[in-house]
C-alpha angles and dihedrals in degrees: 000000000000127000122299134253091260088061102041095058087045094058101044084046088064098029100055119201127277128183100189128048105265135155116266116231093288096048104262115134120246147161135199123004092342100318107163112223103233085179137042112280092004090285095167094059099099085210123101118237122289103040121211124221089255092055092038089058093046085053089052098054080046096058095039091071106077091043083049090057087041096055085050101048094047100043111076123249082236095063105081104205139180126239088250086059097050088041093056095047084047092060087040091054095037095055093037096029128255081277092065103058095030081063095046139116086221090063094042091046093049084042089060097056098253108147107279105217085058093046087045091045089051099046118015090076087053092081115072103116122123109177103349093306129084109248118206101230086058091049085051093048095047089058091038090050090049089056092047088047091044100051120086136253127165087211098107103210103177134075093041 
């Protein structure tokens, strides 16, 4: 299944809405609700420019998918999470690329069985960094990322 409403909203939130290619706060180019251009121009949207709300969310449940897939494969079939949780480390991933987390002491900590609100609650918060400097609006999704993670659902979401 995708994301859930909860995470949608949060990363759209963060991400803002932009209906013309244009760089994020550290230069790189994007469209939509965070949509990183991989083309000149955004080529490969198969949108045409500017996007409305309605294409940019489109755009958006395209791209989960593969940080969907990414959350999935690095988290251990072991680890039972809630849709909240795998909503949270979607928007992390999405926002730091599948690599990041995959690297991370938060993957390896939830990997080796420690509780997961309490590994969330440790590291998710230590990566709020864009371009060497800590930005406040990732100050401000990580936390936001550690209350979605925290709050309960009874929806498991992983394994799947």
């Amino acid at each position: 299944p995708g994301p859930n409403a909860a995470t949608i909203s949060l990363i759209k939130g963060f991400e803002g809405f932009v209906a013309s290619p244009a760089p994020d706060p550290i230069g790189l180019p994007t469209v939509g609700f965070g949509h990183l251009c991989q083309s000149k121009g955004c080529a490969e949207v198969p949108f045409s420019f500017p996007l409305s709300q309605a294409t940019a969310s489109q755009l958006l449940t395209n791209d989960l998918g593969q940080f969907v897939t990414c959350v999935n494969s690095a988290v251990s079939n072991s680890v039972t999470l809630n849709d909240n949780q795998v909503g949270a480390l979607v928007s992390f991933s999405f926002n730091l690329g599948c690599g990041t987390l995959k690297s991370s002491t938060l993957l390896k900590r939830l990997n080796n069985g420690e509780d997961p609100n309490t590994v969330a609650a440790a590291e998710i918060p230590k990566f709020d960094l864009a371009g060497g400097k800590v930005l406040a609006g990732l100050v401000k999704r990580r936390a936001a990322e550690v209350t979605l993670f925290q709050t309960p659902s009874q929806v498991k979401a992983h394994p799947c």
